[in-house]
C-alpha positions in Angstrom: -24.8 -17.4 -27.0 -23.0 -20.5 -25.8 -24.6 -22.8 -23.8 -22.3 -22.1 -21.2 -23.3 -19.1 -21.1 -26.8 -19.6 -21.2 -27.0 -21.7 -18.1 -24.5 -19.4 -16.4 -27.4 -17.0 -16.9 -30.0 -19.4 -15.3 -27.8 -19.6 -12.2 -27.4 -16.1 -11.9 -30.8 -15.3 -12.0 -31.9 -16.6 -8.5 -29.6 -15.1 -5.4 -29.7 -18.2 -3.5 -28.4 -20.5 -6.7 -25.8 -17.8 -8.1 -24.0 -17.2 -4.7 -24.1 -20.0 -2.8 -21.7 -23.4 -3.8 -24.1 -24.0 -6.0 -23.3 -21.6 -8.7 -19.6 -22.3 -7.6 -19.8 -26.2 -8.3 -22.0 -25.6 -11.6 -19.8 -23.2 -13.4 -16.6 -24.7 -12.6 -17.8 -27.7 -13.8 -19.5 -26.3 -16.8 -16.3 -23.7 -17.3 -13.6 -26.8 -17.2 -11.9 -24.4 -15.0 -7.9 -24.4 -14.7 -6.8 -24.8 -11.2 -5.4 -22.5 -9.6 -2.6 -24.6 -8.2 -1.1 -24.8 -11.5 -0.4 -21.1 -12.2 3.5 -20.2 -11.7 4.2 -16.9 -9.8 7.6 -17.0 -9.3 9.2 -13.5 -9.7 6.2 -11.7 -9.2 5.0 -9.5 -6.2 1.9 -9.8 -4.8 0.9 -7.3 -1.4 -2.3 -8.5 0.1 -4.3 -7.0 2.7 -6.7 -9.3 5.4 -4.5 -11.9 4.9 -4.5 -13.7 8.1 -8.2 -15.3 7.8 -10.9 -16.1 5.7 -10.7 -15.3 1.7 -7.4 -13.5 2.4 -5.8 -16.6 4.0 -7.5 -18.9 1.3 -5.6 -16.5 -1.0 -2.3 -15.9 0.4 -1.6 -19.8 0.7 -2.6 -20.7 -3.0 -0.5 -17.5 -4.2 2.6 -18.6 -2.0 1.8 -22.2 -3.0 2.3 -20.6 -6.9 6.0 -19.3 -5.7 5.2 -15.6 -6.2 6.7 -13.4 -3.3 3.9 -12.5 -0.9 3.5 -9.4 1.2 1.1 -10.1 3.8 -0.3 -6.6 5.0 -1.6 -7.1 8.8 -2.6 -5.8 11.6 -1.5 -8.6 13.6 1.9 -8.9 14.0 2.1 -12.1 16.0 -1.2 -13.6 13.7 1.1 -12.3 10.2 4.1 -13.9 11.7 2.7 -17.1 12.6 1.3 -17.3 9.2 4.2 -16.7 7.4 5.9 -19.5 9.4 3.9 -21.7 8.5 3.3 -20.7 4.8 7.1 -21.2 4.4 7.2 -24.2 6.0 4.2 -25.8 4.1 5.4 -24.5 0.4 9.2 -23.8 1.0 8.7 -20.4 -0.5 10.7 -18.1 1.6 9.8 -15.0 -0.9 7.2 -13.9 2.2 7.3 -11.1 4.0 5.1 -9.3 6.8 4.0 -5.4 6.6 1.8 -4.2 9.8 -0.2 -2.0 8.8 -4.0 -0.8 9.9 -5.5 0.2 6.6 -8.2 2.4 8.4 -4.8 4.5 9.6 -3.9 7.0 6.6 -0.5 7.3 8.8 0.1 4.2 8.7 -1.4 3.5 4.9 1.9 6.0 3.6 4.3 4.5 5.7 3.8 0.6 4.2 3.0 2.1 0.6 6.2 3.7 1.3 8.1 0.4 2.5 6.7 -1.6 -0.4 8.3 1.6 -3.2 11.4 1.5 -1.1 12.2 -2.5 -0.7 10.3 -4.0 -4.2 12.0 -3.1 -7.4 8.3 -4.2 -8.8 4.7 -4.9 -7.9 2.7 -7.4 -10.0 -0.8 -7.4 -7.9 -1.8 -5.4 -5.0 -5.3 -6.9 -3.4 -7.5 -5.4 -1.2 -9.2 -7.7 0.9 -9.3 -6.0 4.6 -12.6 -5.7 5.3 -14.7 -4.4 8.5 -18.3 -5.5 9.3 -19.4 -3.8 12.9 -22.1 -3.6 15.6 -21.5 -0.1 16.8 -20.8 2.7 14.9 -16.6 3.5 15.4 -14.1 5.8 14.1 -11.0 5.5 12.6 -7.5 7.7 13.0 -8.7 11.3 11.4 -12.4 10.9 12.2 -13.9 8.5 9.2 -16.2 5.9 9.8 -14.1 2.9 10.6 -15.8 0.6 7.5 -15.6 3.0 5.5 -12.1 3.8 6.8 -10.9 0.2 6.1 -12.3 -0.7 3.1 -12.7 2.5 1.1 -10.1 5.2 1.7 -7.2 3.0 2.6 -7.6 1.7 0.0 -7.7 4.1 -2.6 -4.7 6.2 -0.6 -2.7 2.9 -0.9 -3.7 2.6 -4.4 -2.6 6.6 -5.5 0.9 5.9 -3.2 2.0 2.8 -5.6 0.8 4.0 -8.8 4.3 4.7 -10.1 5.7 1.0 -8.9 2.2 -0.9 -10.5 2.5 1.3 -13.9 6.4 0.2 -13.9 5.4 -3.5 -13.7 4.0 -5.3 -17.0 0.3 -6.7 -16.6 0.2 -5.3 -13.1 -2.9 -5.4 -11.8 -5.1 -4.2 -8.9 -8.2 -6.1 -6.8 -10.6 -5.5 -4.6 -12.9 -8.0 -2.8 -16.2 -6.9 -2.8 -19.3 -8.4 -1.5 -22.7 -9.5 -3.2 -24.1 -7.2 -0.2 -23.3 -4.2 -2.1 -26.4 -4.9 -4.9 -28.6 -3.6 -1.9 -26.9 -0.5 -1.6 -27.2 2.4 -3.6 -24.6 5.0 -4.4 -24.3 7.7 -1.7 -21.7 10.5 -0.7 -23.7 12.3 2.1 -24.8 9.2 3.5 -21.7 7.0 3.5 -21.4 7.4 7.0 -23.9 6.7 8.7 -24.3 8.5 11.9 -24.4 6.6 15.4 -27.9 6.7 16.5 -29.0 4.7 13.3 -26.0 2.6 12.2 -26.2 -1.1 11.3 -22.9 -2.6 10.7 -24.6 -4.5 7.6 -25.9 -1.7 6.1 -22.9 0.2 6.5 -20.6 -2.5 4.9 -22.9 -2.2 1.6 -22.5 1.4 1.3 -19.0 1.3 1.6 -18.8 -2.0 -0.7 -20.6 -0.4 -2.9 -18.2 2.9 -3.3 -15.4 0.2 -3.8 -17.1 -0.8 -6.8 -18.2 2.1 -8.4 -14.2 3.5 -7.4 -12.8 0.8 -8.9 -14.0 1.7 -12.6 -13.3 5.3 -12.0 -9.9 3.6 -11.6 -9.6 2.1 -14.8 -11.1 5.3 -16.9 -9.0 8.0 -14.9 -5.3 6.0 -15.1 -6.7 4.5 -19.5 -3.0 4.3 -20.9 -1.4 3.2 -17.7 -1.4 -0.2 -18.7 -2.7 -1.1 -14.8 -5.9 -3.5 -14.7 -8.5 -2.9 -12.3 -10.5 -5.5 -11.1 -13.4 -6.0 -8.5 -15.1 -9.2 -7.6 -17.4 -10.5 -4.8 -16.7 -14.7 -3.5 -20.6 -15.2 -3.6 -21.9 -16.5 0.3 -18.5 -17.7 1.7 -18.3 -19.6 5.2 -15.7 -17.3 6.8 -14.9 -15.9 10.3 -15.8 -13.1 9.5 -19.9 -14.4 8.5 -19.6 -16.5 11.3 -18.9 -13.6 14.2 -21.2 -10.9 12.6 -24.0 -12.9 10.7 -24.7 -15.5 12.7 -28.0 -15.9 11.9 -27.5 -16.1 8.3 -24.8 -18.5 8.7 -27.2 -20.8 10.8 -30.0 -20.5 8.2 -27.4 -20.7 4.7 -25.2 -23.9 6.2 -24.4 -26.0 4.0 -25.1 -23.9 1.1 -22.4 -21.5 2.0 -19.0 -21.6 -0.1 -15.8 -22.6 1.6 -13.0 -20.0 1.9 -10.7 -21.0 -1.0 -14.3 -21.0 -3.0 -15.0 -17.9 -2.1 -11.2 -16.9 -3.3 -11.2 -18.7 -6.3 -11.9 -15.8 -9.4 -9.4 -13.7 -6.7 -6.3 -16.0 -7.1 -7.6 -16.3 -10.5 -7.3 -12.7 -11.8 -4.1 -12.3 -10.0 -2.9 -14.9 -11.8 -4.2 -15.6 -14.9 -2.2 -13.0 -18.1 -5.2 -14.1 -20.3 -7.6 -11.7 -19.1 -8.0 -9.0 -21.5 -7.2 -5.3 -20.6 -10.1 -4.1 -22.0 -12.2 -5.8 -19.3 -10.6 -3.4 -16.8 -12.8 -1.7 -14.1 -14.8 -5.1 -14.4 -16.6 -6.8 -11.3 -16.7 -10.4 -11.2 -18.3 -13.2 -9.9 -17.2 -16.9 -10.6 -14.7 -15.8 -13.2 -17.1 -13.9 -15.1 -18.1 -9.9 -15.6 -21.2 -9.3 -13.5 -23.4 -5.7 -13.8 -22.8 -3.7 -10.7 -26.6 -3.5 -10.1 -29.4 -5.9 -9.7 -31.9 -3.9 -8.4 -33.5 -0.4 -10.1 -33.7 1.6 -6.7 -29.2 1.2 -6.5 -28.7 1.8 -10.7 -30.8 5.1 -10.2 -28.1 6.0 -7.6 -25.4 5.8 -10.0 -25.2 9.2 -11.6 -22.1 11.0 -13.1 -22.9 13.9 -10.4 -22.4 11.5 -7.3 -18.9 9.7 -9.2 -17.7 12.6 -9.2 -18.7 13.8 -5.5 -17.3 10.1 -4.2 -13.9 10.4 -5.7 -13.6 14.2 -4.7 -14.5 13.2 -1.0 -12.5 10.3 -1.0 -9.3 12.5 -2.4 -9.9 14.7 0.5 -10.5 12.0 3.2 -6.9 10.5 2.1 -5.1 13.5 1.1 -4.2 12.3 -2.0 -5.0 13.3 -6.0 -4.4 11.8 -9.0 -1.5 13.3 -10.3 -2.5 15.7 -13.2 -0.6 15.3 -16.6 1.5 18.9 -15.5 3.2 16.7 -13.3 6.2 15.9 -15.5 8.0 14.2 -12.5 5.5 11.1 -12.3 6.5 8.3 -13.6 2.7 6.7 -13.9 2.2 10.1 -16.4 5.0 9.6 -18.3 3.6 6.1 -19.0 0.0 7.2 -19.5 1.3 9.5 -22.2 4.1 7.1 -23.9 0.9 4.8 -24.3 -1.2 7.5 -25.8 1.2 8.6 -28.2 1.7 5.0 -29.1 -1.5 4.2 -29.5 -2.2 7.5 -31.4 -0.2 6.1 -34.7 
């Protein structure tokens, strides 16, 4: 064991040291880091969801910064448009574009997935970063939870719509943002929603964080061969908007401590950008540029049983009306690749 990774190990061990700046300061130091700032994107696609504030925004203006051509998925047309003034004005990349879209609207999911197939001859990185955190229990276009509308089956319906375009691009890759709230959850199907007379918008945002984890490794075992690279992370305790309007109280106690946005965004801009991450550390989850265990806790790893993967990604299928295409499916594209690979790697 290095000694890098030995103290990386100290930090992790505590909560308060592992996700708050301090970890953050402490391994890049420790790590000797590259920044970010001197990737080079130019030529490659990258559609990102939540871009308009917080991590997304941190995001979105390193990536554009990079020169890779930006698809900023919003639901704010006026809030997209104003950013994408002034990303072009403050980079001079003009390779920006703006796709309204509610990612808690299936409708409205197909018709961007379909704009992006339609008007990108490629897509490098597709990141999911739209994220809901509520008081009161709400519910989306076709009757799903709102949270779990947003973060989980968008998502994945988004995902299955632009397998064919990500399996056609080399190193493609997809990411989700995550949050360290998710180690408190454990995996559940029946109780993903939870019901109006005992919701808590926290609570609620860790279940559905946590099925965005546990999807995302399904991910990389069900499309092996595609050549696509799955990753989730979580930005550790970031000071964002988002914190500030529905954790007030933890963002009062944390302060100081907490990361700033482009902190919180770092291993994101990172594994979109970065073609030395290995493709056998797909369907990892990361934390400060580094694989992390999905669980912490005993009560959330007990949870996690084949029986309930299973029962997730069958529910999910039906809330989005979307399967995986199956390899009788000749016409697909993403199967013809998953085969080629196979056959390739089969000599």
């Amino acid at each position: 064991m290095t000694l890098y990774s030995l103290a990386d190990k100290v930090i992790e061990a505590p909560v308060v040291t592992s996700f708050t700046r301090i970890g953050y300061d402490l391994r890049r130091l420790m790590g000797d880091w590259r920044d970010p700032g001197t990737y080079r994107m130019a030529g490659r696609v990258v559609a990102i969801t939540g871009p308009t504030s917080g991590l997304g925004l941190a995001a979105a203006e390193v990536l554009t910064a990079v020169g890779a051509s930006v698809i900023l998925i919003a639901r704010d047309e006026r809030k997209a448009s104003e950013l994408r003034a002034r990303l072009a004005t403050e980079t001079g990349n003009e390779e920006i574009s703006v796709l309204i879209c509610d990612m808690a609207d299936m409708d409205a999911v197909r018709a961007a997935a379909r704009t992006i197939d339609a008007e990108y001859d490629r897509l490098d990185v597709l990141i999911h970063n739209a994220g809901s955190l509520l008081k009161e229990r709400r519910t989306a276009p076709g009757g799903v939870e709102l949270t779990t509308a947003v973060q989980v089956v968008g998502p994945f319906l988004m995902t299955g719509l632009l397998l064919d375009k990500l399996a056609a691009t080399p190193y493609a890759r997809v990411l989700t943002m995550s949050s360290g709230g998710m180690y408190t959850a454990g995996l559940t199907v029946s109780k993903l929603q939870m019901d109006p007379e005992s919701y808590r918008g926290a609570e609620q945002y860790a279940r559905a964080k946590r099925a965005q984890v546990t999807l995302n490794e399904m991910w990389a075992e069900r499309t092996a061969g595609s050549g696509i690279r799955f990753h989730a992370l979580h930005p550790g305790w970031a000071d964002t908007p988002g914190v500030a309007e529905s954790l007030p109280r933890f963002r009062m106690l944390l302060g100081p401590l907490l990361r700033s946005p482009a902190q919180g965004a770092d291993t994101l801009v990172w594994l979109a950008a970065d073609d030395g991450i290995p493709l056998a550390s797909s369907g990892g989850f990361w934390l400060d540029r580094r694989p992390r265990s999905i669980h912490r806790l005993r009560s959330t790893r007990r949870t996690d049983t084949p029986q309930r993967r299973s029962e997730l990604w069958n529910w999910v299928s039906h809330a989005a009306d979307w399967e995986l295409p199956r390899p009788g499916d000749a016409e697909s594209p993403f199967i013809l690749e998953i085969r080629a690979t196979a056959i390739r790697y089969s000599k």
